[in-house]
N, C-alpha and C positions, 0 to 999 in steps of 0.2 A: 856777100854774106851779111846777114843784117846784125844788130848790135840789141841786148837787152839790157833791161837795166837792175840791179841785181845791189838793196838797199838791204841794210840791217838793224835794229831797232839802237843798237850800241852807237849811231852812227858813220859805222863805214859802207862807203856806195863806191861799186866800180859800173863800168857796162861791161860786158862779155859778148864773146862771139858765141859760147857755152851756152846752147838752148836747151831748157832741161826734160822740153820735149822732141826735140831732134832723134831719132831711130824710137821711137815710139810707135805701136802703129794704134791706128783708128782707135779703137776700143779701149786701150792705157789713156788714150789723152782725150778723151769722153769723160773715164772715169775719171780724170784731172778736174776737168773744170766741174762736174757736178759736184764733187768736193774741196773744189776751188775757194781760196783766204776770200776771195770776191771776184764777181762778174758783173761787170756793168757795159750792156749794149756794143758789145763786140769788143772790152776790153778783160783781160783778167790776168787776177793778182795771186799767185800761189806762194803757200809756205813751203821752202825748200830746209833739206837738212843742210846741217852744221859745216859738212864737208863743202858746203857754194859758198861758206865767209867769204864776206868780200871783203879785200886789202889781206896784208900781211899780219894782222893782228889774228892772235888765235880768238874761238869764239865762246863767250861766257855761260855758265848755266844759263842765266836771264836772255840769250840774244836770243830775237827771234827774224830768220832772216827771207825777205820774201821777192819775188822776182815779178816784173811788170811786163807784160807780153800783149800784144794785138793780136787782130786774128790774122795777118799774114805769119808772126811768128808763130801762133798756134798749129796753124795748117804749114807749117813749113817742111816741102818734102812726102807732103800727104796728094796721091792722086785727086781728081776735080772731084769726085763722087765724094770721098772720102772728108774731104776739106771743107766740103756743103754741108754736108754729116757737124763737125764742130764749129761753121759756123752759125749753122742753125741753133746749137746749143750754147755759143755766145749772145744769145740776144738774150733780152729784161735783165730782172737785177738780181742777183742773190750772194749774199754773207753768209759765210760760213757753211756754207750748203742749204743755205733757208732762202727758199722762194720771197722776193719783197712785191707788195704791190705796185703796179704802173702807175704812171700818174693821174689825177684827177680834177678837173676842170667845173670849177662853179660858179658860173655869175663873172666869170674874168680872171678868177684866183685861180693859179695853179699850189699841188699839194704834191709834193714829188719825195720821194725817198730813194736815197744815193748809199754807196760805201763812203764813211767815211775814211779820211787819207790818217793813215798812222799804224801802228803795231798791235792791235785789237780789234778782233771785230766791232766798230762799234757800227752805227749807221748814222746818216745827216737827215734830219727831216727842216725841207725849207716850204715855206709857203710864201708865194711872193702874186703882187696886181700889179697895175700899169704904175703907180705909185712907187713902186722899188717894193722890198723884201719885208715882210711883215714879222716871219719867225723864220729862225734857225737853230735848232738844237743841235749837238752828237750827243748820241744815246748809247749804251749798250744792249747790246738784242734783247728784247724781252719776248714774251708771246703774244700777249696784246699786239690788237692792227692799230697801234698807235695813228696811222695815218688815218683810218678808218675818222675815228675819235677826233682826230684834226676839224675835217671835216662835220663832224654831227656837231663838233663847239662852233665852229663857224655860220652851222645855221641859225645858231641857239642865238649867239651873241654876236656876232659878222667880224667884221676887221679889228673894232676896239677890244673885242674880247681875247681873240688872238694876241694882239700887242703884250695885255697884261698878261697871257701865258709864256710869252717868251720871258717876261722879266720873272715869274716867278720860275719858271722851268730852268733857268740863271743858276737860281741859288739852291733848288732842290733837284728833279730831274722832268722831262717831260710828263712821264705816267702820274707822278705825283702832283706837277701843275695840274692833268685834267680831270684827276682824280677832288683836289680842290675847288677846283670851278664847280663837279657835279656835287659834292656835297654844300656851296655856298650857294647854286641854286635851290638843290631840296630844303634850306633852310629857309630860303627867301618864301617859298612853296607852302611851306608847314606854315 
């Protein structure tokens, strides 16, 4: 029997043997990961209730408590058909129930977008070349394809321009970084 891991934003973590999709069948645990905390490439993160606190500590208005599961614990106990079925629908990535785009490749940069790790949707947008890591943000979801926009700033401006979005994206947020670079070009422009 395998072990999950079963973390709470208040910081108590246990593992359990307690899978919170065990006797589940196909169709509940379908509709789990499409509205799954996160799914990233055959892993995913759900928000459980209050009754799975982990430890002996009872659980506060504020916890929020979430459980880490692979797709052998996903499919666990699920026929071959049936196990294909969710692990088909653990592959790409999506927060919160939002489809994220795949990666993107240009000129040798990769532009990837991840769940970030912690108690809020938020997401990681890295872009990294042969060179090591250029940016790295967490974000919180927005609607914009931030990564899209990654992307079109890197044609604009290449590697140096990104540099100075990570530092400005630091102190305010990434949409607002690339939201400043397009208005410091149309200035440049005018």
């Amino acid at each position: 029997m395998r072990m999950v891991t079963i973390s709470c934003s208040c910081g108590s973590v246990c593992d359990s043997r307690r899978n919170p999709l065990r006797g589940l069948d196909v169709a509940a645990r379908l509709d789990a990961v499409r509205s799954a905390f996160a799914v990233h490439d055959g892993f995913l993160t759900l928000e459980l209730d209050a009754a799975w606190h982990p430890g002996g500590d009872e659980p506060g208005p504020a916890c929020v408590v979430l459980v880490d599961l692979d797709e052998l614990d996903a499919c666990d106990g699920l026929s071959a058909e049936d196990a294909a079925s969710v692990r088909a629908a653990l592959r790409g990535i999506r927060v919160a129930g939002r489809t994220m785009p795949g990666p993107v490749v240009v000129d040798g940069t990769w532009f990837r977008v991840a769940p970030a790790q912690g108690f809020v949707p938020h997401v990681t947008y890295v872009v990294h070349d042969a060179d090591g890591t250029v940016l790295e943000v967490d974000e919180p979801l927005v609607e914009r394809d931030l990564l899209a926009e990654l992307v079109d700033e890197f044609g604009r401006s290449g590697r140096p321009g990104l540099v100075r979005l990570d530092a400005v994206a630091a102190r305010r947020s990434l949409a607002g970084a690339l939201d400043e670079a397009r208005r410091a070009v149309a200035v440049a422009v005018a």
